[in-house]
N, C-alpha and C positions, 0 to 999 in steps of 0.2 A: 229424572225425565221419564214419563210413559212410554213405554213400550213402541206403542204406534209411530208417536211423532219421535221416537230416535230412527226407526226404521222408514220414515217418510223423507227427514234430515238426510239418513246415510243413502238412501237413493238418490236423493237430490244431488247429494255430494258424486256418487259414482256416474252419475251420468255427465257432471260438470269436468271431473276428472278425465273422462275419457275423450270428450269434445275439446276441452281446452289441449289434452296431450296429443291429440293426433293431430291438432293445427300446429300445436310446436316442433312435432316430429317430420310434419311435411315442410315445413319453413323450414327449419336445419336441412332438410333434406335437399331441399330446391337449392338455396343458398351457399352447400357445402360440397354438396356431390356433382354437382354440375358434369365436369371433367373428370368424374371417377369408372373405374371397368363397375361390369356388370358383379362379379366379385367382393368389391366396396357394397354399391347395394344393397344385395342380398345379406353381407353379416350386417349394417346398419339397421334395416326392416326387421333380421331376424332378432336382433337384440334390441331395439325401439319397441318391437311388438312383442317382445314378452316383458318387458321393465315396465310399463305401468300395471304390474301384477302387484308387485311390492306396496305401493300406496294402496291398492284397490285392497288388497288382505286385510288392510290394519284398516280402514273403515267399515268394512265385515265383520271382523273380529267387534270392533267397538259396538257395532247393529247388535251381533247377534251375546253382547254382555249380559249375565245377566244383571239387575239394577241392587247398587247397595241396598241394606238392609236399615230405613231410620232406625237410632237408638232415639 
């Protein structure tokens, strides 16, 4: 795959990623915390908001591959 369009692909991807996980992290959120302390909260946000790092790395990592070599 060229260059350009992986790295066109892997934005695409990271921006779909981050749209679709902050709607499913505020739906869990709304849904689950309702009734929880301030406490709950804050460890859910702080570990929701750093756990879509993990996927984001490895579509990076893929962008910035460099491309097999044909035999």
């Amino acid at each position: 795959m060229p260059v350009r369009l992986k790295k066109l692909v892997g934005t695409i991807l990271l921006v779909a990623l981050v749209v679709i996980y902050a709607m499913v992290a505020t739906v869990v959120a709304v849904a689950q915390l309702a009734e929880s302390g301030p406490l709950v909260h804050f460890l859910f946000f702080l570990v929701s908001g750093l756990l879509w790092v993990l996927p984001a790395m490895g579509i990076i990592k893929w962008m910035i591959a460099e491309p097999r070599a044909r035999r």
